[in-house]
N, C-alpha and C positions, 0 to 999 in steps of 0.2 A: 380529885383535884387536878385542875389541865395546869401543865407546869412547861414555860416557857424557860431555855437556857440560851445564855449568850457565852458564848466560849469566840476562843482561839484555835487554829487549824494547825496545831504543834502537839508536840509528844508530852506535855505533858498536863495540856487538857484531855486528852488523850485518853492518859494512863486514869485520870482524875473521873473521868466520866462513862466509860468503856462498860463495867458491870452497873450502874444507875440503868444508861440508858436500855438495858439488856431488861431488865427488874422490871421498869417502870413505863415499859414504851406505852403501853394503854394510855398514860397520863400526861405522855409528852406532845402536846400543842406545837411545839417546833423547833430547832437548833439554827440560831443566829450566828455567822459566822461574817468577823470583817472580811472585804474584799482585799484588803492590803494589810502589809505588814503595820505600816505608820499609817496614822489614815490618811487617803489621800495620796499615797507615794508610791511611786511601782517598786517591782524589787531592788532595781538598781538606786534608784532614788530612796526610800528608804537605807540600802547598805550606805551611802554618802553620809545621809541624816545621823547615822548611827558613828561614822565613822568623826564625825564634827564633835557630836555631842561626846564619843566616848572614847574610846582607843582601841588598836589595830587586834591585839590577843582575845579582849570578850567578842567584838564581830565577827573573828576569822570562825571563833566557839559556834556562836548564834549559824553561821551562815552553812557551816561543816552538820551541825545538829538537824538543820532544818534538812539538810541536801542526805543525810543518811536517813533522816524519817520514810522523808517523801519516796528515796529509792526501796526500803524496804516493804512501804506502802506497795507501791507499785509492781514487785514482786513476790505480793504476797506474803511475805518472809514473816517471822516471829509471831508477838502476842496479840497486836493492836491490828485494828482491821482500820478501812478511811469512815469517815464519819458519812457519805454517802453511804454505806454498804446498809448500818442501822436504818439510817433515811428510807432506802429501799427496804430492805426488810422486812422494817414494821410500821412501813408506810405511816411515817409523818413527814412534814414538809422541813426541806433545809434551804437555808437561804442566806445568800451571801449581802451585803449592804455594806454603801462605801459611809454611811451616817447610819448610827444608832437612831440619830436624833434627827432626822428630815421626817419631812412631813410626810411623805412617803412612807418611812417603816414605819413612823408610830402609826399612820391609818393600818397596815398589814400588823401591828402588832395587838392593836383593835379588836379588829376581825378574829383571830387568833387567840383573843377571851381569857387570857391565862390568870390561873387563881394566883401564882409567883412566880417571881423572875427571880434562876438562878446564876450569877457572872461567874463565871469559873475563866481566869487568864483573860478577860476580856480587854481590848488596851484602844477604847473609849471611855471618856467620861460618859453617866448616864444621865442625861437633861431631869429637871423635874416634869416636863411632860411625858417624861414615857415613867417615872418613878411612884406615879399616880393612876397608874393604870391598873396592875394587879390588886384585887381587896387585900390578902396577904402581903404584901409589899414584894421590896427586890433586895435580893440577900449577896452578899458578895464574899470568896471566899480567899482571905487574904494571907498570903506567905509568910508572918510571923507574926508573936504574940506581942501583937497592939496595948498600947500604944506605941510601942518602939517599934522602930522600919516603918511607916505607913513608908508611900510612894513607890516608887518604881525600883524592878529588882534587886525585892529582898535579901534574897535568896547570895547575891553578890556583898551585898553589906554585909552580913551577917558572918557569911566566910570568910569577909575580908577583916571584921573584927574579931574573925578567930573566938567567936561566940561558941559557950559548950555544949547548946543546947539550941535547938529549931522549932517554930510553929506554924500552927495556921488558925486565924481567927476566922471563924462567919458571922458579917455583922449586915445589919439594915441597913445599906447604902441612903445617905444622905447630900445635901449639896454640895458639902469639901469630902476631900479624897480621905479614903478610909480613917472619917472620926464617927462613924455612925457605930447607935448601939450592939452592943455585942451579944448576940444569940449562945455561943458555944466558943472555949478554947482549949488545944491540945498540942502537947510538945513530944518531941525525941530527942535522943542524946544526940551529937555529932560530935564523932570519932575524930582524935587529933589528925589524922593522916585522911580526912574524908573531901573527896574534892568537889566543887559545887555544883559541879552537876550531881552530886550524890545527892546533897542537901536538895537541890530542886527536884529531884526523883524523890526522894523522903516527903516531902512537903507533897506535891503531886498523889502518893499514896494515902497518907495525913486526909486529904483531901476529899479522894474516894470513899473513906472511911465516913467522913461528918456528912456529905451528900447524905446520907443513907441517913445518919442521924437526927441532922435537922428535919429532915422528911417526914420521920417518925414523930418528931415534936409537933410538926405542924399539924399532922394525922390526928393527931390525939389533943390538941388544941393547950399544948403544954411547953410552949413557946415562954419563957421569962427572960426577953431583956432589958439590959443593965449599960448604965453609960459608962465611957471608956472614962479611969483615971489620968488625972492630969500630970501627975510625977512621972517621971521618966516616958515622956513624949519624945521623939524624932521624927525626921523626917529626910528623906533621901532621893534624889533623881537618878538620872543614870549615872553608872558607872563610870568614871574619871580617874584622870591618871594620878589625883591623891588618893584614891582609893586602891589604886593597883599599886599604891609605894605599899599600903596598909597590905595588902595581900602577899606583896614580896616578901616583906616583913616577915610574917606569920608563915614563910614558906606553904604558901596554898598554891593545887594546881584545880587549872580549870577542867579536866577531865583526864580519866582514863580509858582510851580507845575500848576496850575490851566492856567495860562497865555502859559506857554508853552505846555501843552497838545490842550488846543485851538488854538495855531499858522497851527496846522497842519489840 
């Protein structure tokens, strides 16, 4: 089975993907990676986007996380290698693209023939012209137990309503944001004193785990999905500063130096 994955170039696509791709490289067709943080935005422009949309404490997070990845990357340091290194390795193609969805990558994503598309952090919508491409479909694998949190970082809502417990859903990406059928779901607890980046390293591991899982379903053609219930739906965008009154509230912090420098 040739398996195309669209990821993110962050710690914890990363940590989510690192032993798949080790396992399975014979079957990996190619690792899609955006060009930019926000599509379309350079860094500075994106950090702006982010800073509009959201407030000054989760970007200093994002911008600090990114800037320790990339340095420990770069010196080799800890567990995770760059996503290059795999690419070379075991020679499959990587390739960065500013559209998932230009005419451009779907022709290379064509060519590239993949039996499924797996999104792991990807932060594109996926057109239905590229979602009709694999026979297996394209599975996306989402930071909490859907239907509550679909949207964008879960992982921050979740902390911020001081929720007891984390997930990740993999479902058949459909035309709206995470309401597609649900393949597999699995939870862990989070600890009263657990800070969000612990939760999105949890989730992240969560993650790696189902990779492997749904893989196995597909393998063996034992795939049964099932529609998402409609009671307790939500829905969330980024992070805003009623969401950080909820996070003061709940006395959460958005990291501990020591826990995050060892994630990587």
């Amino acid at each position: 089975m040739r398996i195309l994955i669209l990821a993110n170039n962050h710690l914890y696509a990363n940590v989510a993907l690192q032993k798949f791709l080790r396992k399975y490289h014979q079957n990996i067709a190619g690792l899609i990676l955006p060009e930019f943080i926000i599509p379309g935005k350079s860094f500075l422009d994106s950090t702006l986007f982010l800073l509009k949309k959201s407030f000054f404490r989760f970007v200093f997070y994002k911008w600090l996380e990114v800037k320790i990845y990339q340095l420990k990357l770069a010196l080799g340091l800890g567990q995770l290698k760059q996503f290059a290194y795999y690419s070379k390795k075991f020679n499959f193609p990587l390739l960065k693209v500013s559209s998932v969805n230009s005419e451009t990558t779907i022709t290379v994503i064509k060519k590239l023939n993949p039996d499924v598309i797996y999104s792991v952090a990807f932060p594109q919508k996926i057109s239905a012209s590229v979602l009709k491409i694999p026979p297996n479909g394209c599975i996306n694998f989402h930071d909490s137990i859907l239907p509550k949190y679909r949207g964008l970082c879960a992982y921050f809502w979740i902390t911020a309503h001081n929720e007891p417990k984390g997930g990740v859903t993999a479902i058949y990406i459909d035309k709206q944001l995470d309401t597609g059928k649900i393949i597999m779901q699995r939870d862990y607890p989070i600890g009263k004193n657990d800070t969000m980046q612990k939760v999105y390293f949890n989730n992240a591991k969560l993650m790696a785990e189902m990779i492997f899982a749904v893989q196995d379903k597909l393998d063996k053609n034992q795939v049964r999905a099932y529609k998402q219930k409609k009671a307790g739906e939500s829905y969330y965008s980024w992070p805003n500063k009623e969401g950080y009154t909820l996070f003061k509230k709940h006395q959460k912090r958005f990291f501990r130096f020591k826990e995050l420098w060892g994630s990587i």
